[in-house]
C-alpha positions in Angstrom: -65.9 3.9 -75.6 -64.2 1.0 -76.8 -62.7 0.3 -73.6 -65.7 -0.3 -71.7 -67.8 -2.4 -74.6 -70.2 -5.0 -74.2 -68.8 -8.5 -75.1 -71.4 -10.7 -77.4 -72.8 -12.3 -74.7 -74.0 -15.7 -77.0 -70.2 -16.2 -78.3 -68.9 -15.7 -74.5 -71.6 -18.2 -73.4 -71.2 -21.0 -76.0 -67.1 -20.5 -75.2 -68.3 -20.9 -71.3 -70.7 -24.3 -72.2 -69.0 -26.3 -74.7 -66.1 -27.6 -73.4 -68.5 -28.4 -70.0 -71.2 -30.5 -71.8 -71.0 -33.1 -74.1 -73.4 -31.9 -76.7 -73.2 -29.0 -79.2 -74.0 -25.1 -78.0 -74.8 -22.6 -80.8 -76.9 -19.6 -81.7 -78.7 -20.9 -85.0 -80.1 -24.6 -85.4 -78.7 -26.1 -88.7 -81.4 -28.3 -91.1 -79.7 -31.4 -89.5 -80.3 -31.3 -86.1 -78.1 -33.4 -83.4 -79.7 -35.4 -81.2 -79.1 -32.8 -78.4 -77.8 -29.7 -78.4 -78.5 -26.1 -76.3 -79.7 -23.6 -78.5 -78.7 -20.1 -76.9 -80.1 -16.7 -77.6 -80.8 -13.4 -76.2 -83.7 -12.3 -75.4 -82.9 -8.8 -73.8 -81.3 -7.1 -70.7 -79.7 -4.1 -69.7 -76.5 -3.0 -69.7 -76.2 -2.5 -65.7 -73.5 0.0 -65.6 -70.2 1.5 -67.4 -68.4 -1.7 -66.6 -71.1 -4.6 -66.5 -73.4 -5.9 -69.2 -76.3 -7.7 -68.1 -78.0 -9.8 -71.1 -80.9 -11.8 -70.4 -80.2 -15.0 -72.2 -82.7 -18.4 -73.0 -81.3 -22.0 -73.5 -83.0 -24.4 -75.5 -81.8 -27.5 -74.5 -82.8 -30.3 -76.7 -82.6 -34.3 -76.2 -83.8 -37.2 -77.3 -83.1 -38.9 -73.6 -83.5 -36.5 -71.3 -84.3 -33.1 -72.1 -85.0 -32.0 -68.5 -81.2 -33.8 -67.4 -79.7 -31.5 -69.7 -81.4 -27.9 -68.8 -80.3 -29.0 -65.3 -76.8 -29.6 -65.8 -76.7 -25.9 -67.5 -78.3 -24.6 -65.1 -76.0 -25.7 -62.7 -73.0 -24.7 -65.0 -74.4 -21.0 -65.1 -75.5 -20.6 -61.5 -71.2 -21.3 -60.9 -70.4 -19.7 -63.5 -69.5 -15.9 -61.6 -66.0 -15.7 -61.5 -65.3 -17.1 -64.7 -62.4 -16.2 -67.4 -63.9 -16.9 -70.6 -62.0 -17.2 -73.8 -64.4 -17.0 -76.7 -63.7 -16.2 -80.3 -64.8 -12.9 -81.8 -66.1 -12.7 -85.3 -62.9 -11.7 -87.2 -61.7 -15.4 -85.3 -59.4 -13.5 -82.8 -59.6 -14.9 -79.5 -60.7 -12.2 -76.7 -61.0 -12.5 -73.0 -64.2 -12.2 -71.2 -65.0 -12.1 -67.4 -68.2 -13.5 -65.6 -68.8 -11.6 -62.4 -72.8 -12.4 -61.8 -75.5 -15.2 -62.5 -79.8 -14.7 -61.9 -81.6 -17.5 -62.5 -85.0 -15.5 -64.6 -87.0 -18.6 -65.8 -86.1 -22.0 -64.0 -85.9 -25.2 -66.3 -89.0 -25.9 -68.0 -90.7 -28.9 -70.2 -91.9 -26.4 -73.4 -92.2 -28.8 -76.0 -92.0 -27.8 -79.7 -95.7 -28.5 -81.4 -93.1 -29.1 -84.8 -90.8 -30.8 -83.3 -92.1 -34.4 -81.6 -89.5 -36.7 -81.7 -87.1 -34.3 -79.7 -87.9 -33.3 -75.6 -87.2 -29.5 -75.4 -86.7 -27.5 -71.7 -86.1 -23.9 -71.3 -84.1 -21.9 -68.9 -83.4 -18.4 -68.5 -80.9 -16.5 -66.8 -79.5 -12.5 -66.8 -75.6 -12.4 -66.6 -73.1 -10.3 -65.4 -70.1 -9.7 -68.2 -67.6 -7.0 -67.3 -67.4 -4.5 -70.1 -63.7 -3.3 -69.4 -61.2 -6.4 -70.4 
């Protein structure tokens, strides 16, 4: 039912990390790339019940600097994020509510290194959320 929906999990995320970092969040890289930014996507995960979606999400986070600095501080900002209201836009631009009741870490921060890409430090982080269904 439309009552009990999933959210889009990347639009509630990058509405959870942007105004919390300092560098740009988004779902697809444009040809000019920033000098850091967190590059979020889904990669899977269940929905865990009638009221909870549970998506398996993997940040990209890419710096010049500090690579690794970065993955930690969202790391941090998702392992406090349970308990969140999130405001995030939907894609007809209407803003929605969404609610953050649970955080696993999956895959801590990792050096992965893009073989294309060798002028920019890239670390990985994965992690399954809890977003209610029914607000």
């Amino acid at each position: 039912s439309v009552a009990n929906s999933r959210k889009p999990a990347i639009s509630v995320v990058v509405a959870l990390l942007t105004p919390l970092l300092s560098v740009p969040v988004f779902n697809q890289v444009d040809s000019v790339r920033p000098d850091s930014f967190v590059r979020v996507t889904r990669v899977g995960g269940p929905r865990k019940n009638i009221v909870t979606d549970g998506p398996m999400l993997t940040f990209e986070c890419w710096d010049n600097v500090s690579a690794e600095g970065l993955a930690m501080k969202v790391a941090d900002l998702l392992e406090d994020s349970p308990g969140s209201f999130v405001t995030y836009t939907d894609d007809d631009g209407n803003p929605q509510d969404a609610w953050i009741s649970s955080w696993e870490e999956v895959g801590a921060p990792t050096q992965h290194p893009d073989p294309d890409v060798d002028y920019q430090d890239r670390w990985v982080l994965t992690a399954r959320l809890g977003i209610s269904t029914n607000i």
